[in-house]
Structures are given as structure tokens and as C-alpha cells.
N, C-alpha and C positions, 0 to 999 in steps of 0.2 A: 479213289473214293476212300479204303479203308487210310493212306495216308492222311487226306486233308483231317476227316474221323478225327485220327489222332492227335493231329495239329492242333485243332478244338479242343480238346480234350487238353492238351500239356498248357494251351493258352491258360485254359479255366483254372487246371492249379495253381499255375504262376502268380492269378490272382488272387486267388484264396489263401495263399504264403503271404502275398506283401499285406493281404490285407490283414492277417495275422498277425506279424512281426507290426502294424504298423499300430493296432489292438496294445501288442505288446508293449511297445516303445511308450505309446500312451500311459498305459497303467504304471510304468518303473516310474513314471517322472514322480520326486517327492510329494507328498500331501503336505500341509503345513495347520499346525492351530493355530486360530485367526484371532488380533485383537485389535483395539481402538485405541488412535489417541485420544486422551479424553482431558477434559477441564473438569478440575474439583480440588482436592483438598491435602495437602502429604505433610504429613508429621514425621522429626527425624528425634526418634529417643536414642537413651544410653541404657546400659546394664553395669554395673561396675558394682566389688565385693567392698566391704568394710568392716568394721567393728562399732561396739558399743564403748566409748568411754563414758566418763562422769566431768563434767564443766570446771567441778569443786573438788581438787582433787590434789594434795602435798605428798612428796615423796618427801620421808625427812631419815637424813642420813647423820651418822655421830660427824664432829668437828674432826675429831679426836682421835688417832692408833690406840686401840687399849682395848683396855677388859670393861663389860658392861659392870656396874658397883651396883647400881641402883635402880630398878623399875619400879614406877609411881602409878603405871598404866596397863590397863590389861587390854583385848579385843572387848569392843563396843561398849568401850567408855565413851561418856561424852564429857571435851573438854573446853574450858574457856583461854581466850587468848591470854598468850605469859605464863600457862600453868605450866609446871616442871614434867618434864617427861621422863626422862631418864639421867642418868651421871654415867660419867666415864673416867677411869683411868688411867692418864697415859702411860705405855709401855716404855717412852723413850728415856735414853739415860741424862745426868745428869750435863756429861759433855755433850751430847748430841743436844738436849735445851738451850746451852752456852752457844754455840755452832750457831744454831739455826736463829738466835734473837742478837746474837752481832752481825748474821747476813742481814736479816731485816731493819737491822740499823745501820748497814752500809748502804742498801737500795735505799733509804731514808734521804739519806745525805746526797746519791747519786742521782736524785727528782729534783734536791733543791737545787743544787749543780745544772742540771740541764736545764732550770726556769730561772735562774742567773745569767747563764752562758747566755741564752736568748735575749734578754734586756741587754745586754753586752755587744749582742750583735745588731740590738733595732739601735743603737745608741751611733754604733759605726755607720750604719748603713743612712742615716740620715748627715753624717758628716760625707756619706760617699757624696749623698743626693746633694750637699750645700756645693762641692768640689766643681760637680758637673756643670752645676747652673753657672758657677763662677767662669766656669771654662767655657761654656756656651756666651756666656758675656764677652769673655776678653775676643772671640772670633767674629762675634758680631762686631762688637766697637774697630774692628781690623779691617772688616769686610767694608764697612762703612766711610771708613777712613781711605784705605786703598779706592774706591768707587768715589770718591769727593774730592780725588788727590791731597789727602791732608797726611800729618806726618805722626809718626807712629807718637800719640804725647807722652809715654816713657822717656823716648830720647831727641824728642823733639825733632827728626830725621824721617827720611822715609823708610819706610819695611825696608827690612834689610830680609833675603829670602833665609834666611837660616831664622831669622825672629817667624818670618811667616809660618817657617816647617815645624817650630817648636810652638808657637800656641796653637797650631791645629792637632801636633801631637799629645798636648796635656790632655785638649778635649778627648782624645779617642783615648786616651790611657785612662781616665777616670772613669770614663762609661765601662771601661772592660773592669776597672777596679770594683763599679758600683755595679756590672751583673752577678760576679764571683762573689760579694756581699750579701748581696740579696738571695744567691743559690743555700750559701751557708744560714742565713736569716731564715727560707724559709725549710730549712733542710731540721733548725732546732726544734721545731714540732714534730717529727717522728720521733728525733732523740728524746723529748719530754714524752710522749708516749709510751715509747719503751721504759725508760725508767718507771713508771706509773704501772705499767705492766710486772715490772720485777718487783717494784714493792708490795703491791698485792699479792704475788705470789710468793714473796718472803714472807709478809704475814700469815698467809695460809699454813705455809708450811713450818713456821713456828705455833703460830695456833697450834697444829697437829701434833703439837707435844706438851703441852698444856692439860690439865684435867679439862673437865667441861661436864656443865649441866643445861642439855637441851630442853627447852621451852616450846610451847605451844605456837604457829606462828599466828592462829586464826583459830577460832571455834570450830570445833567440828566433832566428828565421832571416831574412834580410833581401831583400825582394820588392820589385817596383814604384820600384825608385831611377830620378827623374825628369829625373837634371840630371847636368852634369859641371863641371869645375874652370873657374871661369871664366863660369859661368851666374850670371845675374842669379836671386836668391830673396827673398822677400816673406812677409813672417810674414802667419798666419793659420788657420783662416780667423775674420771678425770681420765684425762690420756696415758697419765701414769698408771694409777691403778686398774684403770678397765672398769670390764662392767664390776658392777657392787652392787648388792641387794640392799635394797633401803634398811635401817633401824625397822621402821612402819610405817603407815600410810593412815594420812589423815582426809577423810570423806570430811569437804567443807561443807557441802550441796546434795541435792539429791536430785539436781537437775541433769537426764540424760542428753548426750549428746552422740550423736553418727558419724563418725569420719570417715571418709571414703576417697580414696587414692584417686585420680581422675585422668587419665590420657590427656594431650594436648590436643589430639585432634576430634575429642568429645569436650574441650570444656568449653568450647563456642556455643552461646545459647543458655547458658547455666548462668543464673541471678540470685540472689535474695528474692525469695517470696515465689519459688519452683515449687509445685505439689509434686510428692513421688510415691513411690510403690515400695513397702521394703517388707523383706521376709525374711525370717530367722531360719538358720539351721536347725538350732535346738528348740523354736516353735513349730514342728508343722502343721499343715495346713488351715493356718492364720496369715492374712495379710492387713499390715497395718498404713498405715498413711503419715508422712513428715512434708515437714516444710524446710526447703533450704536457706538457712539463716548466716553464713559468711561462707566465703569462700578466697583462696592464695589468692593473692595477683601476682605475684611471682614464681616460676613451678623450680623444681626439682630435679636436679639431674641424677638420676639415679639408674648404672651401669649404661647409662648413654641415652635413655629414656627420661623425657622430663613429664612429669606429673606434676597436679594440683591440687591441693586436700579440698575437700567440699565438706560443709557441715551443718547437718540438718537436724531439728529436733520433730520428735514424735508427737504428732496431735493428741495423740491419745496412748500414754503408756499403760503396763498393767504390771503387778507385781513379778512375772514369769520374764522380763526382761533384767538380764544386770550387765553392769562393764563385764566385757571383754566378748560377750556374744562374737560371732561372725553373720553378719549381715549382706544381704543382694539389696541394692538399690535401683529400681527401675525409675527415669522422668524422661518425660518428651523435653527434649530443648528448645527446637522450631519447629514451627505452624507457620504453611503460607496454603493462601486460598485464592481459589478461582486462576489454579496456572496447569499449563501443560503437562501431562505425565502419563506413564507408559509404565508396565508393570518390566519389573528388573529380568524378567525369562526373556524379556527380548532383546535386551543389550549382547550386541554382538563386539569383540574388540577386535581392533584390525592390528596390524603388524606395529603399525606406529606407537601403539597401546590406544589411540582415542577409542569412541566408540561410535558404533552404529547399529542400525535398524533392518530386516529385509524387509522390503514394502509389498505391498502384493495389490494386487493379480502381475503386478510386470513383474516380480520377483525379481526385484532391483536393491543393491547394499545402496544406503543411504548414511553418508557420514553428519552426526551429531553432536550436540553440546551441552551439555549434562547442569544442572542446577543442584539443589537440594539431592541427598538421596535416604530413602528410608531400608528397612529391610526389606519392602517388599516392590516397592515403587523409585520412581525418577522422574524429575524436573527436568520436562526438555527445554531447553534457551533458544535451539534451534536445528533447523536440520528437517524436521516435519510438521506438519499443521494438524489443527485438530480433525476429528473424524479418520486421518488416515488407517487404511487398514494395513496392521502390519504381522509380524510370524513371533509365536511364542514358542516354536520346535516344531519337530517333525513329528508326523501322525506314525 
């Protein structure tokens, strides 16, 4: 008795263990927060920085190596187009003037030489072209004669194979004479280039010893003058000299403008006629509104990154904005409506990199196909329906 007792007794805990552990097993399994596919609405914006420039806006630099002689101009004058701004005079000697205006007079000579030389070769190159047709003649009238059994009418005879081997020779000798023609024909348009290139910069750099009295190139009001009578200035800026700080800077305009460097894989979406978001550094807590008025269509390689400049003007400026501010530019690019989407806490990415979902209650990975994406949400293409309930993390 007191064994069976017992028996009863070890049965009942045995039960009360699994059922325990079986409590336990229960509660470890993960909890998960639950969402909806849902149909409605996803905007994909950009955020990207810039600066304020000005539309109207001359850097004007001396021609001229030398010493400033003369200033006509002071900051915030305002000037008319042609007025005299400043004199310069050049530092170079009298041989280096001699030098530099007999190279400018050899690149002279060496432009009309290579716009010579090319008349010279369109000249040949249409005697190549008279050669060929004549030699495509004499093989037809061969061909046609050989094919009618008639006799060569040179020699009154039939082809002789040495006559046949030699007018089918001339034709291929003229066509090779008339590609080699035509490569040098069209080869003298870079050589007149280049020469056109060296004379310009023979003139520059004789220029550059020259006095000189710079003028106005446009109306406007004059900012940034960097120098006084008696300062050493350096034309520029050039590959030679590097950078070089303008003479001064003439404000044609007073129209502001936004340029903002742009990612290649943000400028999808970006038009003429964008409403944006932009905020100043040195305004805080003001946000203003622009309109995107041009943009590259060709971007920029810069350090292996290619970018696009965007360029917006301010709906509404105020006197507290000027060139050179640092600017954030916020716009949505794309707006689609009434499509599938799922908030981005649920993208899960699988080894492959694609993406996918855990579905639930089967608590099943579901592989996906992703559309649009915003910061917060995703365009599903496919992979789930709407309503589905799916996991946005664990509880």
C-alpha cells in the first residue's frame, strides 16, 4: 500500500514538472510587435547642404603681372558698363615684351599654316577620290568585257592575266592611297585647333606684359576690392598661376541664388518647379521656402562620387540672408499613391542582401520586392498582400 501511495504521488509530480517546463517552453517563445500591410501614400525626400550665391556676380582679375598705378574705385560704388576701374603696370622687362610678342607672332603664322595645310589636303584628297572612281571604272569595263568575251580595247587582245592583276591592283592602291588621305584630311582639324589654342595663349601671355586699364564689364556695384595703388597683382586664375584672388568683385544683381551639390542616387525626382525646405546656419530658428529653378544634367566626378548642382531661388528672401551662407535643403522628390507599404522596422535582409518580412501568426520569413523607399516606410512590388500581419521586433 504504502508503495503504490508513493507511485501516486512520483506519478503526480512527474506531472506537474512537464507541465511546468511545458508553461515554460511556452512563455521563452518570442513575443513580436505586430503591423499591417497597408495601402496609402509614401513620399521619398532628400536632405542635402549648400550655400548662398548671387545670379550677378564678376570676379575681375588684372590682364596684367605688375603693380596696381591706379584706383578709380572704391567698395560700393556703383559702376556703368566701360567705366575704368583700375591701371596696372607691367613688371616685365623689355626682352621678356620682345620674347613673348615674336612667340605670339609665330603661333600667328603656325594657325594660318595649319588652315593652309588642310585646303592642301581637301585639294589632294578629292584627286585621291577622282583616282578611285577612275580605277573602279577601268575594273568594271574589264569585268564586263571578260564576262562578254570582248578584248581588252587598249590592245585590242584578250586580258592578258598580268593586265587583269594590274588594273585590279591600281583600284586597291588608290583606295589605300585615298584612306591615308582622308586620315591626314581629317587629322588637320585637331592640328588647326592646337594652333588656335597656342595663339591664344601666346596672346595672353604677351598681354601679360603689356600695361592695362581694366573696365567695367557690366553695371553693377563694386565689392571685395583687394588691393591698393602700389600692390603687386597677378593675372589669373590659370593652371599656371593657381589660385589668385580676384582685383574685386562686381555684384551685377541682387538676385539670390541656392546651389546644392546633389547625390546621383537623390537626383531622381528633382525638376524645375520642386518646393523645398531650406534653413540657414546663421538664421536660427527660421525656415524659409524655394523653388527649384535649373538643375546639371550632367553630374560631376568628384573623388569617384558624381554629383549634380540643383539650383533654387527663395520665394521670399529677407535682408539677414547674403552670399556665401551655408544652407540644408529639404524636398520630397516622389509621391506615389494608393500602393503597398510596410514601415522599414520590418525589413529583414537575408544573406543574399534581398529583403524580407516575418509574417505572423505562422511566423514565417517571407522573401520581398521593395519599390520606392522613404525614411520611414517601403513599397512592396511583391512578396505580400495587403492586410497582412507582419513583425516590426521583438517585445
Amino acid at each position: 500500500m504504502k508503495l503504490r501511495k508513493f507511485s501516486f504521488i512520483a506519478a503526480g509530480c512527474l506531472i506537474v514538472l512537464v507541465a511546468g517546463a511545458s508553461i515554460v517552453m511556452l512563455r521563452s517563445k518570442p513575443a513580436y510587435y505586430i503591423a499591417y500591410v497597408t495601402r496609402g501614400t509614401i513620399s521619398k525626400s532628400i536632405t542635402d547642404t549648400g550655400n548662398v550665391i548671387t545670379s550677378g556676380e564678376d570676379d575681375i582679375y588684372t590682364p596684367t603681372n605688375g603693380i596696381i598705378k591706379t584706383l578709380f574705385v572704391a567698395n560700393g560704388d556703383t559702376v556703368h558698363a566701360g567705366q575704368p576701374l583700375f591701371t596696372v603696370t607691367s613688371t616685365a622687362t623689355d626682352s621678356d615684351k620682345a620674347q613673348a610678342y615674336a612667340s605670339y607672332q609665330s603661333s600667328i603664322t603656325d594657325e594660318k599654316t595649319a588652315e593652309q595645310n588642310k585646303k592642301t589636303l581637301q585639294a589632294q584628297l578629292e584627286k585621291d577620290r577622282q583616282a578611285v572612281l577612275d580605277a573602279q571604272g577601268a575594273v568594271d569595263q574589264m569585268n564586263a568585257s571578260i564576262g562578254g568575251s570582248k578584248n581588252n580595247p587598249k590592245t585590242g587582245s584578250p586580258y592578258t592575266q598580268n593586265e587583269i592583276n594590274s588594273i585590279n591592283s591600281t583600284l586597291t592602291s588608290s583606295r589605300e592611297t585615298f584612306s591615308a588621305d582622308e586620315k591626314k584630311y581629317l587629322d588637320a582639324d585637331s592640328a588647326i585647333t592646337s594652333a588656335k589654342a597656342a595663339q591664344q595663349a601666346g596672346f595672353l601671355t604677351w598681354q601679360q606684359t603689356q600695361d592695362a586699364v581694366v573696365t567695367a564689364p557690366a553695371a553693377g556695384i563694386i565689392s571685395n576690392l583687394s588691393v591698393s595703388v602700389g600692390d603687386k597683382v597677378l593675372t589669373g586664375p590659370s593652371s599656371i598661376t593657381g589660385a589668385v584672388t580676384p582685383v574685386l568683385i562686381m555684384k551685377t544683381s541682387d538676385n539670390l541664388l541656392i546651389q546644392v551639390p546633389c547625390n546621383e542616387t537623390d537626383i531622381t525626382g528633382v525638376e524645375p518647379g520642386k518646393k523645398a525646405s531650406i534653413v540657414f546656419d546663421a538664421i536660427p530658428y527660421k525656415k524659409y521656402q524655394g523653388t527649384v529653378t535649373k538643375l546639371d544634367t550632367i553630374g560631376k566626378n568628384q573623388q569617384g562620387v558624381i554629383t549634380y548642382t540643383i539650383y533654387l531661388t527663395l520665394d521670399k528672401a529677407d535682408t539677414n540672408i547674403q552670399p556665401g551662407m551655408t544652407v540644408t535643403v529639404t524636398m520630397q522628390t516622389t509621391t506615389l499613391t494608393h500602393v503597398l507599404r510596410i514601415p522599414n522596422t520590418a525589413l529583414i535582409t537575408l544573406l543574399d542582401g534581398k529583403k524580407a518580412v516575418r509574417v505572423l501568426p505562422a511566423n514565417t520569413i517571407v522573401p520581398i520586392v521593395l519599390g520606392l523607399r522613404s525614411d520611414t516606410q517601403s513599397q512592396v512590388l511583391s512578396g505580400v498582400s495587403e492586410g497582412t500581419q507582419i513583425s516590426i521586433g521583438e517585445k
